[in-house]
C-alpha positions in Angstrom: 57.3 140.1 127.2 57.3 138.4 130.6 60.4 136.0 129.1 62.5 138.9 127.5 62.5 141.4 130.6 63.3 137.4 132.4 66.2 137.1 130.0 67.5 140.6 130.3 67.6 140.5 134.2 69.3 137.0 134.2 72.0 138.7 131.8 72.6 141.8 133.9 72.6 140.1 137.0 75.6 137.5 135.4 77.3 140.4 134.2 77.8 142.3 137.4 78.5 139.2 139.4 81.2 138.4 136.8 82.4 142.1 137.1 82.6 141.6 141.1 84.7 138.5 140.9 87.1 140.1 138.8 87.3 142.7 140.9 87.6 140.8 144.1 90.3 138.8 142.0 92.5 142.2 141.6 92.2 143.3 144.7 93.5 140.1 146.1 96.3 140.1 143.7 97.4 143.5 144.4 97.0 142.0 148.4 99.6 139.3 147.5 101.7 141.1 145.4 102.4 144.4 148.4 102.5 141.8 151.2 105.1 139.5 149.2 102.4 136.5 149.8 104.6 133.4 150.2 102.4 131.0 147.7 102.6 131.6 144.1 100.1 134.5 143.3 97.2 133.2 141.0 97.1 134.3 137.1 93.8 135.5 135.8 91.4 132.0 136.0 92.2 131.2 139.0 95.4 129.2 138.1 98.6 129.5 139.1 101.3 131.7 137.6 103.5 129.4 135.2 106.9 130.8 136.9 107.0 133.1 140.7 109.3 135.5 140.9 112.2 134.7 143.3 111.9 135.3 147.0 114.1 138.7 146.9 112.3 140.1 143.9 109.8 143.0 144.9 106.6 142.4 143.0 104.9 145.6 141.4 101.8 146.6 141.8 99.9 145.4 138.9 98.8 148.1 136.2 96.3 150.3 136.9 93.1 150.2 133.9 93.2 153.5 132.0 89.9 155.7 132.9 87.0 154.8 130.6 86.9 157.5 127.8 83.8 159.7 128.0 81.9 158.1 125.1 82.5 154.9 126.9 80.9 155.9 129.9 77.9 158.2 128.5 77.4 154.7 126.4 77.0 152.3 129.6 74.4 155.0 131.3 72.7 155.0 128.1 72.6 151.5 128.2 71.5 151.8 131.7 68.9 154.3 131.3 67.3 151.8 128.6 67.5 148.9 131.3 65.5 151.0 133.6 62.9 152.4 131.2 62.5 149.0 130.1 61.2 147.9 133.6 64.5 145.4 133.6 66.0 147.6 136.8 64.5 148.6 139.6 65.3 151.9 140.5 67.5 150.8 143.8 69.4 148.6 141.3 69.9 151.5 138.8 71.2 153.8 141.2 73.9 151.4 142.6 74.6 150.4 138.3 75.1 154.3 137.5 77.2 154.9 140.7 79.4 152.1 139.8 79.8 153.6 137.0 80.8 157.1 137.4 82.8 156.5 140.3 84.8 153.2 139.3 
C-alpha cells in the first residue's frame, strides 16, 4: 500500500506543478502582450511564435478559458475528496487543492 499512496502523491504533486507552469506561462504572456514586449512573445512550449506581429499592431489579450461547467467541478472535488480519504492529501494540501478549485 505504502507504493500506491507513493505513486499517487508523485502524480498529484506533477500535476499541479505542471498546472502552475502553465499558469505562470499565461500570465507572462498576457504581460508581454499589454506592455507590447519588444522580443517575440513565446508560443505555448516555450518556443517562439513562428511570425510577431508588426511593431504598430496592438496585440490582444489572449482568450479568456470558459468557466468549468458544474459537473466538471463537483467531479475534481470528488476526485479530491477520494485523495484525501485515501490518506494521499494531507489536509493543508486539500484545502489549498479545493480552493484552487472553486475560485480559479
Amino acid at each position: 500500500m505504502g507504493l500506491i499512496k507513493t505513486g499517487l502523491k508523485a502524480a498529484v504533486a506533477v500535476k499541479v506543478g505542471h498546472m502552475v507552469h502553465d499558469r505562470i506561462q499565461q500570465r507572462q504572456h498576457a504581460e508581454w502582450a499589454a506592455t507590447g514586449h519588444p522580443a517575440p512573445v513565446p508560443a505555448a512550449g516555450g518556443y517562439p511564435a513562428a511570425a510577431p506581429a508588426p511593431a504598430g499592431t496592438p496585440h490582444a489579450p489572449p482568450p479568456r478559458a470558459a468557466p468549468p461547467s458544474v459537473d466538471d467541478t463537483l467531479g475534481q472535488l470528488t476526485r479530491l475528496g477520494e485523495l484525501k480519504a485515501a490518506g494521499v492529501l494531507t489536509e493543508d494540501e486539500f484545502q489549498a487543492q479545493k480552493a484552487r478549485i472553486l475560485h480559479g
